[in-house]
DRENMAR-563206 format. One line per field, with one value per residue (C-alpha): y, x negated, z; residue number from 1; residue in three letters. Coordinates in nm, 3 decimals. Last residue first. Layout:
Y c(Y; ...) .
X c(X; ...) .
Z c(Z; ...) .
nr c(NUM; ...) .
rest c(ALA; ...) .
// end
This chain:
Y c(-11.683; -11.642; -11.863; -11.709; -11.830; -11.486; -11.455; -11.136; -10.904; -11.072; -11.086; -10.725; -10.655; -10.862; -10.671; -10.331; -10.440; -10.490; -10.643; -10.489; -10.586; -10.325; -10.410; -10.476; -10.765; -11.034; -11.247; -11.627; -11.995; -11.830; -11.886; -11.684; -11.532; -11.339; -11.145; -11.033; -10.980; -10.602; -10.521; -10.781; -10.646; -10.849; -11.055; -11.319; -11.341; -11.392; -11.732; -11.860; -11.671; -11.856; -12.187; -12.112; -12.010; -12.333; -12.229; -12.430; -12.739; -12.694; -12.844; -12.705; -12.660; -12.447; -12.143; -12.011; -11.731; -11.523; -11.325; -11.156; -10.957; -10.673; -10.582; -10.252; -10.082; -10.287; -10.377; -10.375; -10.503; -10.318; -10.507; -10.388; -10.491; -10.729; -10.875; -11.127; -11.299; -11.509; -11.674; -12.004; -11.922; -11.604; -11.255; -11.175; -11.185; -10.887; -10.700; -10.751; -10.653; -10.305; -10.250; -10.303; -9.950; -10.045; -9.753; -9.898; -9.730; -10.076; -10.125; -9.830; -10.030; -9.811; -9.765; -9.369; -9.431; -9.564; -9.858; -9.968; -9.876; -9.985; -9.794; -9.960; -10.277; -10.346; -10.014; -9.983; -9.629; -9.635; -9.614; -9.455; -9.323; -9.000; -8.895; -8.702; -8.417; -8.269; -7.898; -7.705; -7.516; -7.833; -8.052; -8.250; -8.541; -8.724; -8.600; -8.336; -8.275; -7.988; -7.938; -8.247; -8.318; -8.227; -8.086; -8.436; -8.517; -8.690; -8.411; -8.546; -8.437; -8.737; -8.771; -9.093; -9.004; -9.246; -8.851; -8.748; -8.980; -8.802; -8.953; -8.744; -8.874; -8.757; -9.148; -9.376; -9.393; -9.717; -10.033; -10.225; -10.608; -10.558; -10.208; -10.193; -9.882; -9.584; -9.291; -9.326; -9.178; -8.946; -8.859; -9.178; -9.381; -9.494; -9.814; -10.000; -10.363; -10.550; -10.928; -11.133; -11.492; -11.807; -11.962; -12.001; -11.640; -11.585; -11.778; -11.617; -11.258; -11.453; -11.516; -11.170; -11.056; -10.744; -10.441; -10.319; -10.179; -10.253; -10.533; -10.528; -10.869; -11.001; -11.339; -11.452; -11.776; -11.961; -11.866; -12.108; -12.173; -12.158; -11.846; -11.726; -11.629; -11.528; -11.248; -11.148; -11.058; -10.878; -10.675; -10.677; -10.604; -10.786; -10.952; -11.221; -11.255; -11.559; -11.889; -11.617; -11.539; -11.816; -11.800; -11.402; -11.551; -11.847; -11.597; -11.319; -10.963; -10.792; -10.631; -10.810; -10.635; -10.842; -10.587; -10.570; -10.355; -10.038; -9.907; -9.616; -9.860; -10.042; -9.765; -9.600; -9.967; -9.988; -9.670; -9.691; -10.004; -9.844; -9.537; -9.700; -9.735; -9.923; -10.249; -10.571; -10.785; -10.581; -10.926; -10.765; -10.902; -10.800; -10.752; -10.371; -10.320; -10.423; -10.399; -10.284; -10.027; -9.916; -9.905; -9.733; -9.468; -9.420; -9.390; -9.110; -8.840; -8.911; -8.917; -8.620; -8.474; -8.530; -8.328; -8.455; -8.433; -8.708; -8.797; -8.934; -9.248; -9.252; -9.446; -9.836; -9.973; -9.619; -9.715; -9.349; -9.218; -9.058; -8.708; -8.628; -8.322; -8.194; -7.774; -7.583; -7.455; -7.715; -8.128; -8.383; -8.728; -9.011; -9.165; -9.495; -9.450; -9.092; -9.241; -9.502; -9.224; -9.018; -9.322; -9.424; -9.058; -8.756; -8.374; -8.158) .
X c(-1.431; -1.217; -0.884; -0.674; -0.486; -0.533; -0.113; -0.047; -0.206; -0.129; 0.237; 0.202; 0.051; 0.285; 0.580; 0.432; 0.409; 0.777; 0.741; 1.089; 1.430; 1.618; 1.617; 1.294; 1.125; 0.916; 0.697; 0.770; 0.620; 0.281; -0.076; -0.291; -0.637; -0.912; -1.226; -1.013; -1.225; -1.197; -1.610; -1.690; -1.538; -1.201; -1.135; -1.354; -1.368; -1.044; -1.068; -1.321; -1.131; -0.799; -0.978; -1.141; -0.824; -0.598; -0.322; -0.397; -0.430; 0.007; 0.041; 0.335; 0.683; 0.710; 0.514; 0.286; 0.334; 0.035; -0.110; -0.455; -0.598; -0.884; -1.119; -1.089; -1.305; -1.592; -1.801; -1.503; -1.226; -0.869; -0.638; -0.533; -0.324; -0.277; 0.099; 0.123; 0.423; 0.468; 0.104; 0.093; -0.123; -0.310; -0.228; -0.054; -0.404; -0.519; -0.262; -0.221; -0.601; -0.518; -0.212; -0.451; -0.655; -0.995; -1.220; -1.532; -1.735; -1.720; -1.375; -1.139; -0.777; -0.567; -0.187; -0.212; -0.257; 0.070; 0.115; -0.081; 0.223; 0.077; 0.282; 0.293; 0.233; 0.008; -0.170; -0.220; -0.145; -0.275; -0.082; -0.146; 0.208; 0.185; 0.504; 0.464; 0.681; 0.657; 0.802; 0.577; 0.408; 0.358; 0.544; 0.456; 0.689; 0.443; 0.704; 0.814; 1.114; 1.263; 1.485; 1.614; 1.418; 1.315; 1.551; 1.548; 1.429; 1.653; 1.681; 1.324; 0.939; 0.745; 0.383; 0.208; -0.152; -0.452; -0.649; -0.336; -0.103; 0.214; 0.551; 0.818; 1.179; 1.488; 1.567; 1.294; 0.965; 0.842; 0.702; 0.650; 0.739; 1.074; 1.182; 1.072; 1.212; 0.997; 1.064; 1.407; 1.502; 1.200; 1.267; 1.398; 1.142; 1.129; 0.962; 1.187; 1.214; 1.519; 1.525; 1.740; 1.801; 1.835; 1.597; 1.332; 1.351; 1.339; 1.037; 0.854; 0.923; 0.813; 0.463; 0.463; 0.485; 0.719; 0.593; 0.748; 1.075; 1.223; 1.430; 1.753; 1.855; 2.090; 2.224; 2.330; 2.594; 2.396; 2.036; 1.910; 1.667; 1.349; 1.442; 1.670; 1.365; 1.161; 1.409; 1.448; 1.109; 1.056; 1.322; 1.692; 1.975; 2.222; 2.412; 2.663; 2.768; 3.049; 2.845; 2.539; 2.722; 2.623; 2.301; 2.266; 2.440; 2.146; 1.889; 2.038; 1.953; 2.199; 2.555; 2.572; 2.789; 2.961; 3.060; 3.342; 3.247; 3.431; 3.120; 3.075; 3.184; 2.898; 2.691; 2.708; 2.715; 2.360; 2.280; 2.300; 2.114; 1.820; 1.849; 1.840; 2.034; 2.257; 2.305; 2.169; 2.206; 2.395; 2.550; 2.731; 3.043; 3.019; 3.274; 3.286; 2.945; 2.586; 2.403; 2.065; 1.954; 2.276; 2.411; 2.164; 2.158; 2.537; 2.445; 2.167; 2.437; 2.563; 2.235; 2.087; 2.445; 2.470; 2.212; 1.943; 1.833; 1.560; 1.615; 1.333; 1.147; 0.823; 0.563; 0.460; 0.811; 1.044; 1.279; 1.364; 1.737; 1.949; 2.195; 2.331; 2.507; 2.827; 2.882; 3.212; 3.178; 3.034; 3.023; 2.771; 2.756; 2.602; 2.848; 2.858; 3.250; 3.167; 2.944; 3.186; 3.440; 3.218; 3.146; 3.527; 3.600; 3.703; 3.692; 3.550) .
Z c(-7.836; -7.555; -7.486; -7.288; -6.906; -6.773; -6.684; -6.579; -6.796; -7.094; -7.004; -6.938; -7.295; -7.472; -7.271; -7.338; -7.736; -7.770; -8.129; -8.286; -8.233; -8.169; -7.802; -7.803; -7.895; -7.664; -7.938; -8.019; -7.945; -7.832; -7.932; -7.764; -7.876; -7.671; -7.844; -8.155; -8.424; -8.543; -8.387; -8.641; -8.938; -9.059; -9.326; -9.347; -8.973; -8.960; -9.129; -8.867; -8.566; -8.641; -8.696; -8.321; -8.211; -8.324; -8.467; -8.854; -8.617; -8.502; -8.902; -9.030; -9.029; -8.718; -8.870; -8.603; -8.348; -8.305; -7.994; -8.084; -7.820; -7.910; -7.571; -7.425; -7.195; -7.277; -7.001; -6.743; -6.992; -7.005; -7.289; -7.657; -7.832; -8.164; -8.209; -8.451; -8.650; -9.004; -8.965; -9.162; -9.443; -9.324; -9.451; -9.108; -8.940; -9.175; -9.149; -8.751; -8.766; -8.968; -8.744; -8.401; -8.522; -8.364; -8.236; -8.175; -7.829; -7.687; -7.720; -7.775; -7.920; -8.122; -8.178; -8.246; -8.635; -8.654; -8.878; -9.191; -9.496; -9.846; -10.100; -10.444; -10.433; -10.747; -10.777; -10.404; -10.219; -9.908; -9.524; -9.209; -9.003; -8.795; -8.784; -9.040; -9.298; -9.605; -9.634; -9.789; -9.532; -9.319; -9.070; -8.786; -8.596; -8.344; -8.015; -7.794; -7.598; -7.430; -7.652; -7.868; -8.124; -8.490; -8.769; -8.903; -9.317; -9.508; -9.797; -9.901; -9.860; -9.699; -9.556; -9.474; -9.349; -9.489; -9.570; -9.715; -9.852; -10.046; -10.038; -10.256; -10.143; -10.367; -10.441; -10.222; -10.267; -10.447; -10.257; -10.542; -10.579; -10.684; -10.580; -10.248; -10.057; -9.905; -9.718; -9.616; -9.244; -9.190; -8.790; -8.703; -8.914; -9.278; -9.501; -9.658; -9.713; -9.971; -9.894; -10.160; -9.962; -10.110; -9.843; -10.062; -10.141; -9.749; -9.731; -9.963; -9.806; -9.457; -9.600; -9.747; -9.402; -9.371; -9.221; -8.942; -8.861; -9.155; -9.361; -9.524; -9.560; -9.847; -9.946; -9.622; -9.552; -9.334; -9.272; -9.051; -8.734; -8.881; -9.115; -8.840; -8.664; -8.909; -9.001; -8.634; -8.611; -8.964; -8.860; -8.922; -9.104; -9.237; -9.539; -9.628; -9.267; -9.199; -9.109; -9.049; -8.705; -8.568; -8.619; -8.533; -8.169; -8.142; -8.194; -7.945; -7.996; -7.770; -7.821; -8.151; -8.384; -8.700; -8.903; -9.189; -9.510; -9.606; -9.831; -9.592; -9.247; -9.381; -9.390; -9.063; -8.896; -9.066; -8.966; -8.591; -8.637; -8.772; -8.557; -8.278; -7.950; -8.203; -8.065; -8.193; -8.432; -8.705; -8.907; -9.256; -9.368; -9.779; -10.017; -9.949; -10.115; -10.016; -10.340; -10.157; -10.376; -10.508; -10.150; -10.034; -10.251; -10.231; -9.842; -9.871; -9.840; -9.546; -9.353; -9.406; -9.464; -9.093; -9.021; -8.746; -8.364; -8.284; -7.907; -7.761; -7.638; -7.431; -7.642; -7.738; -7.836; -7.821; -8.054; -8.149; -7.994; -8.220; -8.207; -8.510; -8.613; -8.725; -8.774; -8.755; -8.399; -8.243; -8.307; -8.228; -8.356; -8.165; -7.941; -8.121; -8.124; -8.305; -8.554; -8.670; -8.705; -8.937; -9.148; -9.158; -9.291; -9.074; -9.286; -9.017) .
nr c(348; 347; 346; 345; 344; 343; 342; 341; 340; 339; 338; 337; 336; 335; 334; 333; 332; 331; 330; 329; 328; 327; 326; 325; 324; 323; 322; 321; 320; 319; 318; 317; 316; 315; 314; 313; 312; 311; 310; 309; 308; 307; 306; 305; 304; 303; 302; 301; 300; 299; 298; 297; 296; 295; 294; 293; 292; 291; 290; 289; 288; 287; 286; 285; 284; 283; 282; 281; 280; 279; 278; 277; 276; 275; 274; 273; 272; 271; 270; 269; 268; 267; 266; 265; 264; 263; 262; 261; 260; 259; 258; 257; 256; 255; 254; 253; 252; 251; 250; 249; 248; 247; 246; 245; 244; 243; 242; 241; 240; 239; 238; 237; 236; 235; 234; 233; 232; 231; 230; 229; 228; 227; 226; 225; 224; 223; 222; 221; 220; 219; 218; 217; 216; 215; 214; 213; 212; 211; 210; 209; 208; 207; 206; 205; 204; 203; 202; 201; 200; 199; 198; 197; 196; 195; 194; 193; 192; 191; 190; 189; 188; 187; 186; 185; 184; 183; 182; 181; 180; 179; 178; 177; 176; 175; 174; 173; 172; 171; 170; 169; 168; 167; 166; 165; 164; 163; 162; 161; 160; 159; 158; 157; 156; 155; 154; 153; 152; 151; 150; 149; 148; 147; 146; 145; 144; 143; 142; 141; 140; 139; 138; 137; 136; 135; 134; 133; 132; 131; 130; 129; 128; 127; 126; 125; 124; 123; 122; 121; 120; 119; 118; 117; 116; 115; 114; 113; 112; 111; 110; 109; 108; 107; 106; 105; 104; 103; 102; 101; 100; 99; 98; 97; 96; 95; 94; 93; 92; 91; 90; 89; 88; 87; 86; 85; 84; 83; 82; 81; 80; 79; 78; 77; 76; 75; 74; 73; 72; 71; 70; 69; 68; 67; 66; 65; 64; 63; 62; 61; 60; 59; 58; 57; 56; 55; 54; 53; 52; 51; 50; 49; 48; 47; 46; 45; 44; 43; 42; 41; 40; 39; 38; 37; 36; 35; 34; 33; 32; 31; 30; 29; 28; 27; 26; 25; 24; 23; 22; 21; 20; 19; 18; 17; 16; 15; 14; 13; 12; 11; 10; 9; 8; 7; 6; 5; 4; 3; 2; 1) .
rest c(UNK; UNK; UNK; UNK; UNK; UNK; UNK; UNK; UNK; UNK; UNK; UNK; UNK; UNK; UNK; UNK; UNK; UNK; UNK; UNK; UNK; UNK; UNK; UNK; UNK; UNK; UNK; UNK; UNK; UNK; UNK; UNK; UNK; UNK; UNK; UNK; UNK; UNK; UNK; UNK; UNK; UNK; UNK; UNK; UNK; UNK; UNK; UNK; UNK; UNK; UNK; UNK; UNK; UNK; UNK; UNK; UNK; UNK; UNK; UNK; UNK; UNK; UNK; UNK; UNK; UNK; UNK; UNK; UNK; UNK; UNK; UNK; UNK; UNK; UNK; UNK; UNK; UNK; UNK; UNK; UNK; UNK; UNK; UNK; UNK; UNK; UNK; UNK; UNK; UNK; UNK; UNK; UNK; UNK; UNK; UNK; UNK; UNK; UNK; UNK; UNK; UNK; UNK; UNK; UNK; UNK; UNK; UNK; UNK; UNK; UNK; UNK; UNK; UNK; UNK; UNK; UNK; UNK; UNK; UNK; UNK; UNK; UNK; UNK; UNK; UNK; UNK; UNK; UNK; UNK; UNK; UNK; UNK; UNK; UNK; UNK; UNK; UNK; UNK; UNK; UNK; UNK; UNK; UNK; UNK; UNK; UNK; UNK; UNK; UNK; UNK; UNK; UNK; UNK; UNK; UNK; UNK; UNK; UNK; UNK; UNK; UNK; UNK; UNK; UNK; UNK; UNK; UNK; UNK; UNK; UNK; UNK; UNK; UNK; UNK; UNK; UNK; UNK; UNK; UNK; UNK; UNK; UNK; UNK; UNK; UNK; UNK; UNK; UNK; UNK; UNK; UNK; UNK; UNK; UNK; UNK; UNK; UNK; UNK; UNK; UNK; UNK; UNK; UNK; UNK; UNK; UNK; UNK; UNK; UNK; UNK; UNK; UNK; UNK; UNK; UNK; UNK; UNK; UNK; UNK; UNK; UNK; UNK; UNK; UNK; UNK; UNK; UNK; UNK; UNK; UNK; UNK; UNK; UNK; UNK; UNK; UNK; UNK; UNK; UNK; UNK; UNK; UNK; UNK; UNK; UNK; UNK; UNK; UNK; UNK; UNK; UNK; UNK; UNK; UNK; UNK; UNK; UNK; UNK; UNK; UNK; UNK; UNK; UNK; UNK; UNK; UNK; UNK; UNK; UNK; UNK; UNK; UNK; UNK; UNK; UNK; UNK; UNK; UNK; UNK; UNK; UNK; UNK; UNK; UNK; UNK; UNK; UNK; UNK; UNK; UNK; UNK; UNK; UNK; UNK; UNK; UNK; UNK; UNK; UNK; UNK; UNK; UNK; UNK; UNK; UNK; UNK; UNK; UNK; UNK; UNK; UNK; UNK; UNK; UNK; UNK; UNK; UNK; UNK; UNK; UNK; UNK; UNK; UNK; UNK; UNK; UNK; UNK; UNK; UNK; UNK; UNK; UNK; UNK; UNK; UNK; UNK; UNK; UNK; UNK; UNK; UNK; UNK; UNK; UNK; UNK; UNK; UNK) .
// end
């Protein structure tokens, strides 16, 4: 197999695979809210997305890019895969650390990270950056506007470990990405693109599906919306069953997010005797303003405008940030725990 830096980068992350003339991947999914796996893919399917990315993005040998955490996913696996493409210097965190990713802004041009981390250096500085790429959730537009205030280009994609690229924002649309054709079937994200995975590892199991004509799911719920292009909702298996409602918490955490002042939320659900589930809200407010626009029953009041009564969170929290995982995304089984243990909510 011919070697090239990207190769070589995969093989000291310990995720390419080699036997009898072929080269695979071998990539662990986040694993925030189910049982991770191990999504088996082509090298090509990555590979030969990088010139895409690289036009899309304009990350090009010039750049020090920050990777903030370590690459037990497929995010950050790819983002050292693509810098050492373009022949770009990393700056690898070997745990997401706010005051580390600070620091290392005083030398990174660009990074990646998740809508968490973003917000987080967007209170506590942004240093030398001009470019963030952006996934793992959906981005706030609140936290878009920020950025631009900040002097910093955000480019957002919508993918997972077993799709790769789906989606990409070209200005303010949300537009597949380059050899990618998206298709939303009954709210169901489905892709068709040379970036697809094989599947998993055997043995496994997971929300991948295919059909006859080669698109692919995970399971994702989105809309198409004439303005922004594709809408992406969250997974469709992230519900909350109270009082015989099903509640899907990334419609809420939508909603919620749309608020002035809101950059992060986390919606779960929690076990109620009545109920089964009752709907938890835990937000994080924007530092420079007023702490009055957190206050639950102002929450409630302008969620209720928004959201159908049996959405409303019953029990809201206000805390100073959200537990991620250790590729940065909103570790939900934390929030719930911590909920779980503590009892100290406000109920309205």
């Amino acid at each position: 197999m011919r070697e090239t830096a990207a190769r070589e980068a995969l093989q000291a992350m310990g995720l390419l695979r080699e036997r009898d003339g072929r080269a695979w991947l071998e990539l662990r999914t986040s694993g925030t809210s189910a049982v991770a796996r191990t999504v088996v893919r082509s090298l090509a399917s990555w590979e030969d997305s990088f010139d895409h990315v690289s036009r899309l993005t304009g990350i090009t040998t010039d750049d020090t890019v920050l990777v903030p955490a370590p690459p037990s996913g497929s995010m950050f696996a790819f983002a050292h895969a693509h810098a050492a493409h373009v022949g770009a210097d990393v700056v690898a965190l070997d745990r997401w650390s706010p005051a580390s990713a600070v620091e290392a802004t005083t030398t990174c041009t660009a990074a990646h990270l998740t809508p968490a981390m973003l917000a987080t250096l967007l209170d506590r500085g942004t240093g030398r950056l001009r470019t963030v790429v952006c996934a793992g959730a959906s981005l706030p537009e609140s936290t878009r506007l920020r950025a631009r205030e900040a002097g910093v280009r955000v480019v957002d994609y919508y993918g997972a470990a077993e799709l790769s690229f789906v989606a990409m924002r070209v200005g303010a649309r949300l537009e597949p990405f380059p050899e990618v054709d998206v298709d939303v079937r009954d709210g169901v994200i489905w892709a068709r693109s040379p970036w697809l995975a094989d599947g998993y590892a055997p043995g496994q199991s997971g929300p991948l599906r295919r059909d006859e004509d080669g698109f692919a799911t995970v399971g994702d719920l989105g809309r198409w919306d004439a303005t922004s292009g594709l809408v992406v909702l969250g997974r469709g298996d992230d519900v909350v069953t109270t009082g015989g409602a099903t509640v899907v918490c990334a419609d809420v955490e939508a909603a919620l997010l749309s608020l002035p002042g809101v950059p992060a939320v986390a919606v779960v659900g929690t076990p109620h005797p009545d109920l089964g589930e009752v709907v938890e809200a835990v937000v994080v407010g924007d530092s420079r303003l007023d702490p009055a626009h957190l206050d639950p029953a102002h929450l409630r009041g302008c969620a209720a405008d928004l959201l159908d009564r049996t959405q409303l969170p019953r029990r809201w929290h206000v805390w100073s940030d959200l537990p991620l995982t250790a590729v940065g995304k909103i570790d939900r089984t934390e929030v719930r725990a911590r909920l779980l243990s503590t009892r100290t909510e406000v109920t309205t």
